[in-house]
N, C-alpha and C positions, 0 to 999 in steps of 0.2 A: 504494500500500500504506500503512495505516493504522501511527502510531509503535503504537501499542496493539500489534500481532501483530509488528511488526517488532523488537518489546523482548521476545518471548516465543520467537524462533526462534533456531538457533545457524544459521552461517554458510555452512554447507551447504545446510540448508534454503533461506537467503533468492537462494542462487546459482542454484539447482533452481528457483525461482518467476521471477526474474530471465530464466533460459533458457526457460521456457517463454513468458514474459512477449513476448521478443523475437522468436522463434516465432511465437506469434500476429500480432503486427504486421506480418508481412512476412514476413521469411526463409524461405525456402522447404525442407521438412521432404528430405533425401535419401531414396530407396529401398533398402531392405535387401535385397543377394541372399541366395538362397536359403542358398548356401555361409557367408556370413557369419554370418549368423542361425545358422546350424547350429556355426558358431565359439561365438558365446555361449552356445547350449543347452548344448553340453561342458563349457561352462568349469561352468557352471551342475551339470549331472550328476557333473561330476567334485568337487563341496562347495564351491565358491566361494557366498561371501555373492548373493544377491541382491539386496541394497540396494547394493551394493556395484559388480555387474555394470551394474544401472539410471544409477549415476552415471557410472560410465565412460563408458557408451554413450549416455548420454543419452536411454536410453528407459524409460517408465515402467514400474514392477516389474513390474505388472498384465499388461500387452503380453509382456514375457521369460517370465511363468509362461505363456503363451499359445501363445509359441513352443513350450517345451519339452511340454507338452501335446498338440500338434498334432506335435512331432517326435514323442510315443513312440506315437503313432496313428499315423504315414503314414510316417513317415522323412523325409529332404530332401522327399521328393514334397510332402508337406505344408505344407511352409514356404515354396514359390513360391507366388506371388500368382493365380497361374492354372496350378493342380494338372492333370497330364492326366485326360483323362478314363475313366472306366470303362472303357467300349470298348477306349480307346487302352492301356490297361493288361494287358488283357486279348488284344487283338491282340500285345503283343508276347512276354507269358508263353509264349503258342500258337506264335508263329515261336520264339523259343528252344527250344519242346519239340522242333519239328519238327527243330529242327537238330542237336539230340542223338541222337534218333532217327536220325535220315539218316548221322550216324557210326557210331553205334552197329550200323548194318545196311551199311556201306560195312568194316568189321571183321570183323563174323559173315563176308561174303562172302570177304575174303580168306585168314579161317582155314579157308574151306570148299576153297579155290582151292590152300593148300597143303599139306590133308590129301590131294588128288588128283579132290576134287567136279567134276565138270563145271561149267561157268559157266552162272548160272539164263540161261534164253532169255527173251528180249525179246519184250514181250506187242505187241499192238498195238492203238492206239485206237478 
């Protein structure tokens, strides 16, 4: 780094150039889970500075507005690095229906059973 730029920055800046500096060289960057990340979009939605959240975390602004963007599109879903898929999203909406369902008619039966209904008969395949 040039004294030129290094006599125009305060010392925040040149620790954030420094960090990424080291970074590049080697150090090997960690994975952000899903849950985490969804730690900083909060902090984030809840009026915390964004420059602010970037220093802590060490990650650049641009990348957190990207999270919280992708969290108010997907929710968590959105924020793991390998989102499920359509389908699989889909298949599981459809077993939760079914399961509501299947109570919801496992209830009708026994209000039927103790107003004095006979019990439905069992079809066969």
């Amino acid at each position: 780094m040039s004294r030129v730029t290094e006599a125009g920055m305060d010392e925040g800046a040149q620790e954030d150039i420094q960090r990424v500096e080291q970074r590049a060289v080697g150090e090997r960057e960690t994975r952000w889970s899903a849950r985490r990340k969804e730690g900083v979009v909060m902090r984030l939605l809840r009026g915390e500075s964004l420059d602010l959240l970037a220093r802590e975390c060490g990650q650049p602004a641009g990348r957190i507005s990207a999270w919280r963007e992708e969290f108010l599109a997907a929710g968590r879903e959105g924020l793991k690095a390998r989102p499920a898929s359509v389908e699989d999203v889909a298949l599981r909406e459809a077993q939760r229906k079914v399961g509501e369902l299947s109570i919801e008619l496992d209830i009708a039966k026994a209000l039927l059973e103790k107003k004095g209904h006979p019990p439905f008969p069992r079809r066969s395949a």
